[in-house]
TITORDREN-556366 format. One record per residue (C-alpha): residue number from 1; residue in one letter; y, x, z. Coordinates in nm, 2 decimals. Example, Ala and Ser with C-alpha at 12.3 -4.5 7.8 and 13.67 -1.06 7.14 Angstrom:
# TITORDREN-556366
<vogu><i>1</i><aa>A</aa><north>-0.45</north><east>1.23</east><up>0.78</up></vogu>
<vogu><i>2</i><aa>S</aa><north>-0.11</north><east>1.37</east><up>0.71</up></vogu>
//
This chain:
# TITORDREN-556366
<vogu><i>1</i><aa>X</aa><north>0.00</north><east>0.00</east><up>0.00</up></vogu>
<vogu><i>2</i><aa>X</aa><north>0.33</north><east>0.13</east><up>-0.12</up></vogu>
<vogu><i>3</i><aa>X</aa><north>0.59</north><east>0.14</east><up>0.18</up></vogu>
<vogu><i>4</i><aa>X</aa><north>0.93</north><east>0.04</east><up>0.11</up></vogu>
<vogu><i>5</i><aa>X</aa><north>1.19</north><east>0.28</east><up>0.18</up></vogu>
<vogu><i>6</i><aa>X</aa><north>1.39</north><east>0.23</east><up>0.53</up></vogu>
<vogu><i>7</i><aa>X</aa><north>1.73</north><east>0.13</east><up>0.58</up></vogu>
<vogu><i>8</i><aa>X</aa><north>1.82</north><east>0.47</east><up>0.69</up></vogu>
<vogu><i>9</i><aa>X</aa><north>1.63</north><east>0.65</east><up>0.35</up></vogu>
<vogu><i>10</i><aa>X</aa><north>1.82</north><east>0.42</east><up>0.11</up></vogu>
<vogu><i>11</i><aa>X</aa><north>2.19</north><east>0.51</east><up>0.29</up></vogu>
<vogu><i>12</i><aa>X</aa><north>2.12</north><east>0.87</east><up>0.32</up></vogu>
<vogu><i>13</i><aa>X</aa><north>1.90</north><east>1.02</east><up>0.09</up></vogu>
<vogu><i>14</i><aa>X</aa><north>1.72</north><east>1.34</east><up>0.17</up></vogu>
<vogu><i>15</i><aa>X</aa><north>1.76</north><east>1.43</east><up>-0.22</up></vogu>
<vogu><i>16</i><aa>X</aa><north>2.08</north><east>1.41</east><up>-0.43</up></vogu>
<vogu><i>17</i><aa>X</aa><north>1.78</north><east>1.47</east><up>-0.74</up></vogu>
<vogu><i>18</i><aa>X</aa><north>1.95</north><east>1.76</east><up>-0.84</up></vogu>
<vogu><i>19</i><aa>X</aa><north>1.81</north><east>2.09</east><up>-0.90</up></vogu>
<vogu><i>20</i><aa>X</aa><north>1.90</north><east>2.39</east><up>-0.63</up></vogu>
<vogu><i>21</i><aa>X</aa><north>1.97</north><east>2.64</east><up>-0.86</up></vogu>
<vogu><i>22</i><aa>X</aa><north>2.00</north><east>2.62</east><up>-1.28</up></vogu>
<vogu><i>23</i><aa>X</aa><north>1.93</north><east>2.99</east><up>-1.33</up></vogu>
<vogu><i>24</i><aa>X</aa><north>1.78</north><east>3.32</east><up>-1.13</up></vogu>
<vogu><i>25</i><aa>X</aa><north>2.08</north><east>3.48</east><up>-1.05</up></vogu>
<vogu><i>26</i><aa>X</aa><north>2.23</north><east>3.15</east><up>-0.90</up></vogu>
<vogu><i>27</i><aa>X</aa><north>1.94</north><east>3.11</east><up>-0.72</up></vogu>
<vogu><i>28</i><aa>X</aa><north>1.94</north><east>3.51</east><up>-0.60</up></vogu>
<vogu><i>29</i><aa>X</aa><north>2.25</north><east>3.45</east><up>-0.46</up></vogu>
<vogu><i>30</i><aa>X</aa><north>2.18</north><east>3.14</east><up>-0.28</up></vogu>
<vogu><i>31</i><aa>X</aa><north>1.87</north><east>3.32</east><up>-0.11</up></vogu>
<vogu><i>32</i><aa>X</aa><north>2.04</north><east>3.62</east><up>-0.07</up></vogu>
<vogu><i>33</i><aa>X</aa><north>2.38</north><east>3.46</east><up>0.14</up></vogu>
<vogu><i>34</i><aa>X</aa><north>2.13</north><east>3.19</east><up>0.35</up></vogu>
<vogu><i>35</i><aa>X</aa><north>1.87</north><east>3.43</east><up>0.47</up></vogu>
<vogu><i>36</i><aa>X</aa><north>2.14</north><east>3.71</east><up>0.61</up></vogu>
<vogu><i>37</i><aa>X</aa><north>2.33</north><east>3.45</east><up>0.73</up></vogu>
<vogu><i>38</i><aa>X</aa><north>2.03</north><east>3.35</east><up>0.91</up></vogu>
<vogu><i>39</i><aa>X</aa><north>1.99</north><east>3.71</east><up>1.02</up></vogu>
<vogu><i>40</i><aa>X</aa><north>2.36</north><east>3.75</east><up>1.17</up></vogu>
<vogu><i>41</i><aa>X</aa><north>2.34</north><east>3.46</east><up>1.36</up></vogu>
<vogu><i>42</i><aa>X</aa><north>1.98</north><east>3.50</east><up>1.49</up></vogu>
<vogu><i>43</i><aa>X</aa><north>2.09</north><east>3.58</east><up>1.86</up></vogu>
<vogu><i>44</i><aa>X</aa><north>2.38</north><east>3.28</east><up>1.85</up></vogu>
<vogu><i>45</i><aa>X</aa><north>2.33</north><east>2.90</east><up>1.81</up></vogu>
<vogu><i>46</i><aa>X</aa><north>2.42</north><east>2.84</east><up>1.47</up></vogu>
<vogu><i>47</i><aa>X</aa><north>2.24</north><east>2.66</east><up>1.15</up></vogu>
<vogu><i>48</i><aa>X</aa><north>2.21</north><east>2.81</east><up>0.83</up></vogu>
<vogu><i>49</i><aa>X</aa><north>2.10</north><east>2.61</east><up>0.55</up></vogu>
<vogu><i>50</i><aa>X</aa><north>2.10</north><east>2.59</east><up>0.17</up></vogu>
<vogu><i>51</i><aa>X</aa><north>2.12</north><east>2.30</east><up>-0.04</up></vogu>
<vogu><i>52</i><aa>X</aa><north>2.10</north><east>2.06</east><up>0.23</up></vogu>
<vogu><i>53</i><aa>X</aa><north>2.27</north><east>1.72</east><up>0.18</up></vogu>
<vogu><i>54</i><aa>X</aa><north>2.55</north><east>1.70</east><up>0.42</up></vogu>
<vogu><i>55</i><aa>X</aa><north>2.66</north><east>1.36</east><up>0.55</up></vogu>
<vogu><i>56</i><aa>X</aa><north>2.98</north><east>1.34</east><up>0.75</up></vogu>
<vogu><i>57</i><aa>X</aa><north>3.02</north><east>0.94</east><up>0.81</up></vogu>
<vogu><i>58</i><aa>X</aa><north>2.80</north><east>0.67</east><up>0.84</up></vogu>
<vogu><i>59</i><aa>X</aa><north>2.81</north><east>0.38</east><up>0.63</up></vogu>
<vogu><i>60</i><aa>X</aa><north>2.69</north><east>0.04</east><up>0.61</up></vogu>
<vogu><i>61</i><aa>X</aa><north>2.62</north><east>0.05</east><up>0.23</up></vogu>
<vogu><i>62</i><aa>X</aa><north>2.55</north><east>0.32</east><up>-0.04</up></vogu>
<vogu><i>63</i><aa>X</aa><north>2.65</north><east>0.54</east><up>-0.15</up></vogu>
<vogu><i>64</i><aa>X</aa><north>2.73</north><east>0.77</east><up>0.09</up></vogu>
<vogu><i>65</i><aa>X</aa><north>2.96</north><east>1.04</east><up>0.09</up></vogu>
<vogu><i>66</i><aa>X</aa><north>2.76</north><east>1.36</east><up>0.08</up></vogu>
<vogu><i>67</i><aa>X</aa><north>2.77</north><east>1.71</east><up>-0.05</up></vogu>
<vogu><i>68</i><aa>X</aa><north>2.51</north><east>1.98</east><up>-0.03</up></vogu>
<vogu><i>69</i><aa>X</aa><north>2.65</north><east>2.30</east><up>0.02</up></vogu>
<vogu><i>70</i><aa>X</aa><north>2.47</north><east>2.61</east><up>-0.16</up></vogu>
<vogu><i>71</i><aa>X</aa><north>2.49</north><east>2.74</east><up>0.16</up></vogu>
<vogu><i>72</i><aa>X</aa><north>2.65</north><east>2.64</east><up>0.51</up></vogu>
<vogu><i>73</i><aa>X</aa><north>2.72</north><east>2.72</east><up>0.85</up></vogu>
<vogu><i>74</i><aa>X</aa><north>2.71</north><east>2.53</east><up>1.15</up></vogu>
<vogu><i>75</i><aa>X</aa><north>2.82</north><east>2.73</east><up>1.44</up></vogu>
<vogu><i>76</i><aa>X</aa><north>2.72</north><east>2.52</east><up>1.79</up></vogu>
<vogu><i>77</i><aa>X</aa><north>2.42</north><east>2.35</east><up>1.63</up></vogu>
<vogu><i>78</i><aa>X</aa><north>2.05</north><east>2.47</east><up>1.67</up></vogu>
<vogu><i>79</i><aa>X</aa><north>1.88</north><east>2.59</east><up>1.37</up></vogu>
<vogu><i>80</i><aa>X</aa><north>1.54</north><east>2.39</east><up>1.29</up></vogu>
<vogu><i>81</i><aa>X</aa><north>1.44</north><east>2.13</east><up>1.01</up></vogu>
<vogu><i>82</i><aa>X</aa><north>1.61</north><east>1.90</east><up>0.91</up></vogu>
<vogu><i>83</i><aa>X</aa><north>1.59</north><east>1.69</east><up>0.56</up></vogu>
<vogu><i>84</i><aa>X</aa><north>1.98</north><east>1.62</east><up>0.60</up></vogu>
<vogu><i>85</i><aa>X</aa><north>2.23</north><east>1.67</east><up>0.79</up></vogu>
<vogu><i>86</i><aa>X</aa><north>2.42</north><east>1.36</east><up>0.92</up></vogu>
<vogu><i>87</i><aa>X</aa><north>2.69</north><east>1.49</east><up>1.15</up></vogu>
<vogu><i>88</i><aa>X</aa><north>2.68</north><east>1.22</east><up>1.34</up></vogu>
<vogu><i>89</i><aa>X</aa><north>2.34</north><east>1.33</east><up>1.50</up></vogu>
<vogu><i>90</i><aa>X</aa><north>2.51</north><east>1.64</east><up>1.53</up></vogu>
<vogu><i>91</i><aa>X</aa><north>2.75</north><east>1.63</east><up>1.82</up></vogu>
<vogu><i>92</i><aa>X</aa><north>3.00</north><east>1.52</east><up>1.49</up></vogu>
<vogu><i>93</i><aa>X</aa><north>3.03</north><east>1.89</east><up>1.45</up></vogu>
<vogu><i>94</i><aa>X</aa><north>3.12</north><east>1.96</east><up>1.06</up></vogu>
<vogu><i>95</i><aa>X</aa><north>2.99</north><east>2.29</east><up>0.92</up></vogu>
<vogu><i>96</i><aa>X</aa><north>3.23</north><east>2.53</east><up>0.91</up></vogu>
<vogu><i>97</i><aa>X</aa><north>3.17</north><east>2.82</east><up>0.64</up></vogu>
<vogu><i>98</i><aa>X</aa><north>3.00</north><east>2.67</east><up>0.30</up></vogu>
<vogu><i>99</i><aa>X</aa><north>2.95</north><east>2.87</east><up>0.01</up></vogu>
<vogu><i>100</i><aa>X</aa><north>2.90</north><east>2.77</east><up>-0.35</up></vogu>
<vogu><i>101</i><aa>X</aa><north>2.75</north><east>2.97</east><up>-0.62</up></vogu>
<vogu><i>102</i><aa>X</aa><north>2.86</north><east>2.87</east><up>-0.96</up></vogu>
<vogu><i>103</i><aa>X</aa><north>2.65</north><east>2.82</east><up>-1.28</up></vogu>
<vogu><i>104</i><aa>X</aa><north>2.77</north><east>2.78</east><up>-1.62</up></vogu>
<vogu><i>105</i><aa>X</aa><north>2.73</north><east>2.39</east><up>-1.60</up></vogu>
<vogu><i>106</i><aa>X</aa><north>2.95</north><east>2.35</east><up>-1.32</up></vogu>
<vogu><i>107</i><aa>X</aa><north>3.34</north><east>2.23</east><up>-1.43</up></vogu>
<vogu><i>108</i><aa>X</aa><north>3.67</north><east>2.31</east><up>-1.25</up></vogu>
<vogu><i>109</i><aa>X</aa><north>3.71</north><east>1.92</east><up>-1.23</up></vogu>
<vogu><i>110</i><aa>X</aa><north>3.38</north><east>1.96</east><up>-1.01</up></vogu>
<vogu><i>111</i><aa>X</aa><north>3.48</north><east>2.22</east><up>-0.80</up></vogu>
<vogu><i>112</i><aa>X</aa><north>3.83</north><east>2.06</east><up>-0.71</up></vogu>
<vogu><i>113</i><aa>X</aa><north>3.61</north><east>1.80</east><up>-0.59</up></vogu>
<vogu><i>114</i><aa>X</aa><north>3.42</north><east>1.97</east><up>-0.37</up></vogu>
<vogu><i>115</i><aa>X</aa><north>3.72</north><east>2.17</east><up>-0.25</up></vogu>
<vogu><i>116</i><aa>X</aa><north>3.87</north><east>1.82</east><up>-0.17</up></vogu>
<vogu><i>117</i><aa>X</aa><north>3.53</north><east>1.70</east><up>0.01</up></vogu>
<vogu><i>118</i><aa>X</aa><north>3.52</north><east>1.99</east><up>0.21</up></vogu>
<vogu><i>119</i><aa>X</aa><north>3.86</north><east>2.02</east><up>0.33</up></vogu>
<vogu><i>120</i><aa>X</aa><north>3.90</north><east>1.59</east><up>0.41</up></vogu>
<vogu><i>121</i><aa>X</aa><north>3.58</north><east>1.62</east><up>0.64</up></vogu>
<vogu><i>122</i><aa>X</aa><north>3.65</north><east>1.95</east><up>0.84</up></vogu>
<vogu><i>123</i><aa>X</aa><north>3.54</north><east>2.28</east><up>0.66</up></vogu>
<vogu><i>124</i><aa>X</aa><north>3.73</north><east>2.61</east><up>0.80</up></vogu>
<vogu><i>125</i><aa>X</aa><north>3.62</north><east>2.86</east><up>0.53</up></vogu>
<vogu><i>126</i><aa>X</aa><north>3.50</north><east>2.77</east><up>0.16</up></vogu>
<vogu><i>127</i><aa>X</aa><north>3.39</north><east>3.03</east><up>-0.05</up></vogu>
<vogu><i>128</i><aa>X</aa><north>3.31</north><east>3.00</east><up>-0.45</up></vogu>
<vogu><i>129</i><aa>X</aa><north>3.18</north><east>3.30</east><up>-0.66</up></vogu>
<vogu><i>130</i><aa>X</aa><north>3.06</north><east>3.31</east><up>-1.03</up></vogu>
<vogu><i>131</i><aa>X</aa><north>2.83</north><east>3.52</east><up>-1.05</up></vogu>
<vogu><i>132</i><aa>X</aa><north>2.87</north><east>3.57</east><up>-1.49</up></vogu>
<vogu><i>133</i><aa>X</aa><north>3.21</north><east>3.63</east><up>-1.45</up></vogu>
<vogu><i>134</i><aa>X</aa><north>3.25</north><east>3.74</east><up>-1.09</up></vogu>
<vogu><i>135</i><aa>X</aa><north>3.53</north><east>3.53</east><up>-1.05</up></vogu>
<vogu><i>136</i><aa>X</aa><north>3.58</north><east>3.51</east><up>-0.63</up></vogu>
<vogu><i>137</i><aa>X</aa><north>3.82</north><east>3.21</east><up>-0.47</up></vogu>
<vogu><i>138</i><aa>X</aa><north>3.87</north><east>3.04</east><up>-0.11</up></vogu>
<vogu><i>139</i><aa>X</aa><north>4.00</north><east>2.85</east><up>0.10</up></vogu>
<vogu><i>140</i><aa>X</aa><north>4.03</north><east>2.92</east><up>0.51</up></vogu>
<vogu><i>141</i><aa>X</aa><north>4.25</north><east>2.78</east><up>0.74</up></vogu>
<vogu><i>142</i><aa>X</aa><north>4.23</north><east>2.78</east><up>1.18</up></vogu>
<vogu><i>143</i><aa>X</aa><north>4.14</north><east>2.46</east><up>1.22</up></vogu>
<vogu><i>144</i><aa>X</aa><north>4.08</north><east>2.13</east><up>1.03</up></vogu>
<vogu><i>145</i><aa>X</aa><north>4.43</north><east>2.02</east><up>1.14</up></vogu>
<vogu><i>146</i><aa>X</aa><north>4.63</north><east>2.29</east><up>0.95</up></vogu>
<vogu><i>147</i><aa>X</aa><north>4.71</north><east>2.41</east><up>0.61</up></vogu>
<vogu><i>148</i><aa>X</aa><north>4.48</north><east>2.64</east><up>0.40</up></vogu>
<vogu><i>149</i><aa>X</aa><north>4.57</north><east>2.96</east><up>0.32</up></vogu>
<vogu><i>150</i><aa>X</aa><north>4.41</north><east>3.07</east><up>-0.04</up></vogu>
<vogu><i>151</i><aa>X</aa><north>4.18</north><east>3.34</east><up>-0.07</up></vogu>
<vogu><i>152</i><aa>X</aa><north>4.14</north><east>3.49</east><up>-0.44</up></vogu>
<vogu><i>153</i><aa>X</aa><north>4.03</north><east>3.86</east><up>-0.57</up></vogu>
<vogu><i>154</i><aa>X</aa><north>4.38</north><east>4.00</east><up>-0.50</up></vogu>
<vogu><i>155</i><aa>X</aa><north>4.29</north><east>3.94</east><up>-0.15</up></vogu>
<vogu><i>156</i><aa>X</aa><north>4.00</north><east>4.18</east><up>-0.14</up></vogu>
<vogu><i>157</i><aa>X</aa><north>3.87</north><east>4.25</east><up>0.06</up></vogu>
<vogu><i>158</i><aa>X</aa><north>3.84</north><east>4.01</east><up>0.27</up></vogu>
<vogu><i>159</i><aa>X</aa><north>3.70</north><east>3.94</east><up>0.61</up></vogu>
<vogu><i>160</i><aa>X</aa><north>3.60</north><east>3.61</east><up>0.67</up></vogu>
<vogu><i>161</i><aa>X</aa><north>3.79</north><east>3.53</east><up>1.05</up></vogu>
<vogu><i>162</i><aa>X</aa><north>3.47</north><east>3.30</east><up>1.15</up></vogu>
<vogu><i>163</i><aa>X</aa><north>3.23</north><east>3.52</east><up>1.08</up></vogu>
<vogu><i>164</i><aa>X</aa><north>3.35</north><east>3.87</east><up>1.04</up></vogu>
<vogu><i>165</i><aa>X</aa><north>3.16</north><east>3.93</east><up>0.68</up></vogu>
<vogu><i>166</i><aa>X</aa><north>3.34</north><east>4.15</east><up>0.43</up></vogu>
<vogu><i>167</i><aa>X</aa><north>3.42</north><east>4.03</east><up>0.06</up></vogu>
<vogu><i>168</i><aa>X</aa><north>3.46</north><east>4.29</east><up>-0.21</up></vogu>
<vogu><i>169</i><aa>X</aa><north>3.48</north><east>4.28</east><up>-0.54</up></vogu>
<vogu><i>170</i><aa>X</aa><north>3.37</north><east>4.59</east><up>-0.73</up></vogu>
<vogu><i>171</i><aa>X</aa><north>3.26</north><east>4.63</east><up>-1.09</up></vogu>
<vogu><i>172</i><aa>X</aa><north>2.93</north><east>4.54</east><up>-1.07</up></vogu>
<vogu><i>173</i><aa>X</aa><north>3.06</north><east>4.20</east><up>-0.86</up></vogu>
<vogu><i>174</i><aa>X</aa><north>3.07</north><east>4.11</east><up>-0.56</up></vogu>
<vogu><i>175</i><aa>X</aa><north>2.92</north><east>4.26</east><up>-0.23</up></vogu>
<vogu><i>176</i><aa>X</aa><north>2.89</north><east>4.08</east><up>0.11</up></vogu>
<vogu><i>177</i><aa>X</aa><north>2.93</north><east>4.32</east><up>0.41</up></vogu>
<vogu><i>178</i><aa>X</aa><north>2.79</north><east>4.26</east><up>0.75</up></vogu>
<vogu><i>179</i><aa>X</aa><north>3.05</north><east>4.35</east><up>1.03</up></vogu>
<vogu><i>180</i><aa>X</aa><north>2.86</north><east>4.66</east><up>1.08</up></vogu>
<vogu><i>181</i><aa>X</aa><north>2.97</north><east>4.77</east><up>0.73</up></vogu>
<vogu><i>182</i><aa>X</aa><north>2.57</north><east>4.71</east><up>0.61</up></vogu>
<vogu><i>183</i><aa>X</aa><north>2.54</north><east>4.53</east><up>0.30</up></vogu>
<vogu><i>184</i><aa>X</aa><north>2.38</north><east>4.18</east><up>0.24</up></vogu>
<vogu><i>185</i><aa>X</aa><north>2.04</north><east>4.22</east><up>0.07</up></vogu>
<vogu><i>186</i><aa>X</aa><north>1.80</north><east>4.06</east><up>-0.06</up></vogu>
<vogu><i>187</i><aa>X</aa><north>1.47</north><east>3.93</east><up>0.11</up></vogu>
<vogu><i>188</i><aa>X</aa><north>1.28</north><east>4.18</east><up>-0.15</up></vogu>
<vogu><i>189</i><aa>X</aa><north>1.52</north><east>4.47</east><up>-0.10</up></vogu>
<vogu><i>190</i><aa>X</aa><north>1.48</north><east>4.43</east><up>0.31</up></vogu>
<vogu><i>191</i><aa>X</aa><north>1.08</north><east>4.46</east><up>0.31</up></vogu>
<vogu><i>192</i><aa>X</aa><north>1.09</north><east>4.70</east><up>0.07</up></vogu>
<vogu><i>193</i><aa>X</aa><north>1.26</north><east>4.93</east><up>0.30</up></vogu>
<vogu><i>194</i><aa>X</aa><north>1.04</north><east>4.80</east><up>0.62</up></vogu>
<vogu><i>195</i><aa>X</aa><north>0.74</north><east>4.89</east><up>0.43</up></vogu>
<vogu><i>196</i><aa>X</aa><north>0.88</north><east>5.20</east><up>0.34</up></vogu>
<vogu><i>197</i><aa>X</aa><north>0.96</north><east>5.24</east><up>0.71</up></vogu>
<vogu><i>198</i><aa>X</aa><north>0.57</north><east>5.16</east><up>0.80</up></vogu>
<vogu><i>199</i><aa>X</aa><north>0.46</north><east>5.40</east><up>0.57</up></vogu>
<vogu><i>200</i><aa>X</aa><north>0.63</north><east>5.71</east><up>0.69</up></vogu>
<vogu><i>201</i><aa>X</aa><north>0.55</north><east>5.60</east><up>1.08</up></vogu>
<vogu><i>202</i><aa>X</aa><north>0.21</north><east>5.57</east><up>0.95</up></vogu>
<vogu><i>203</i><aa>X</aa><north>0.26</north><east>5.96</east><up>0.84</up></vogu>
<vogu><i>204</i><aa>X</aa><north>0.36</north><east>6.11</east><up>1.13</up></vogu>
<vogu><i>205</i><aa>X</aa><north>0.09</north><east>5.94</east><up>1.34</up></vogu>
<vogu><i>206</i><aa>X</aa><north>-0.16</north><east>6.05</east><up>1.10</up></vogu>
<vogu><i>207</i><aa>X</aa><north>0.02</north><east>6.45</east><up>1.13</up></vogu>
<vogu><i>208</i><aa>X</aa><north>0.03</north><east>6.38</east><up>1.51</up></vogu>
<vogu><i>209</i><aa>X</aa><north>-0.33</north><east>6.28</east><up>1.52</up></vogu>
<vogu><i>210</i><aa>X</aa><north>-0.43</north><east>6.59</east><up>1.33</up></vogu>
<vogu><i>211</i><aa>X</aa><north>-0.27</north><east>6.79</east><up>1.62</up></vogu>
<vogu><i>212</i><aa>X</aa><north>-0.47</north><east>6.65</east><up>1.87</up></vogu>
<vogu><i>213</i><aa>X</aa><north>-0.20</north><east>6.44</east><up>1.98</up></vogu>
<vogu><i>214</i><aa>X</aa><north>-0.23</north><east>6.03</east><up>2.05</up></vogu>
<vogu><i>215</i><aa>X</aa><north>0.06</north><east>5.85</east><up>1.95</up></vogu>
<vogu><i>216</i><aa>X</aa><north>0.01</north><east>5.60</east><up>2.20</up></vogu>
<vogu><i>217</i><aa>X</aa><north>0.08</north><east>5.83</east><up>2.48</up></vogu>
<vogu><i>218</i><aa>X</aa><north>0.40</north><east>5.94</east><up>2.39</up></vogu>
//
């Protein structure tokens, strides 16, 4: 027997039915900025997510306004799953730092929507970077009472106040700095350098063991 959807399905979607990403490098970027956000923020309570729909207000009828961010932060808010994000549930705590990665379908009349979205309903920091063209902009402002302040590629680099991440443009495009100065990498890049790590501890057991000495014991 077929269920019919509930009341609370047919307002707020878990799926606006489009796609996450249209292309690789998109999708590289969305991967790369939502798993070293996840990493900054490990030790504080903060969710990171990508491509989750984003609800702000209830309604009584659809549709509902809703973006999904290609990636956002909400600092005060516990990571875990979710299959949206109705701020409402959320201690009415709007994200603060989204991020969109542009592909070449996306128009400017789009963005200036999203921009609009984001700042009605409480964003502090937007960020939008095209990847093809490496074309950077923003928008931050103190709180969701006061005026933005633009961000564009003449400002870089940038530090984002919320966050403390670095923005630079450079000729190959853009780079994302941890506060540390260490650069955002990719999930690939990261193991590739832990097994790398492994391998060499692995080494100098094996040279310590062929001394006669037990690594365990130092």
């Amino acid at each position: 027997m077929v269920q019919s959807p509930s009341l609370s399905q047919v307002l707020y979607p878990d799926s606006d039915g489009k796609p996450m990403a249209e292309n690789t490098l998109q999708y590289r970027w969305i991967v790369r900025l939502v798993s070293n956000l996840r990493r900054l923020l490990k030790d504080q309570t903060a969710l990171v997510a990508g491509d989750l729909l984003w609800y702000p207000v209830p309604v009584e009828t659809p549709p509902a306004p809703a973006q999904a961010p290609d990636a956002m932060v909400v600092l005060g808010r516990p990571a875990g799953e979710r299959g949206s994000y109705k701020q409402w549930e959320e201690d009415n705590i709007a994200p603060q730092v989204v991020f969109e990665i542009l592909s070449p379908s996306n128009s400017a009349r789009e963005m200036l929507h999203k921009q609009a979205f984001y700042g009605q309903y409480g964003v502090l920091e937007m960020y939008f970077y095209d990847p093809d063209s490496f074309d950077l902009w923003g928008l931050v402002r103190p709180r969701a009472d006061q005026d933005f302040t633009p961000v564009t590629a003449m400002n870089t680099p940038w530090v984002s106040p919320l966050l403390g991440l670095r923005f630079e443009l450079f000729d190959t495009g853009l780079e994302v700095f941890y506060p540390d100065g260490e650069r955002f990498q990719d999930p690939e890049e990261v193991m590739g350098e832990r097994d790398q790590l492994q391998q060499e501890r692995d080494r100098a057991f094996a040279k310590l063991r062929e001394m006669g000495i037990d690594p365990s014991q130092l």
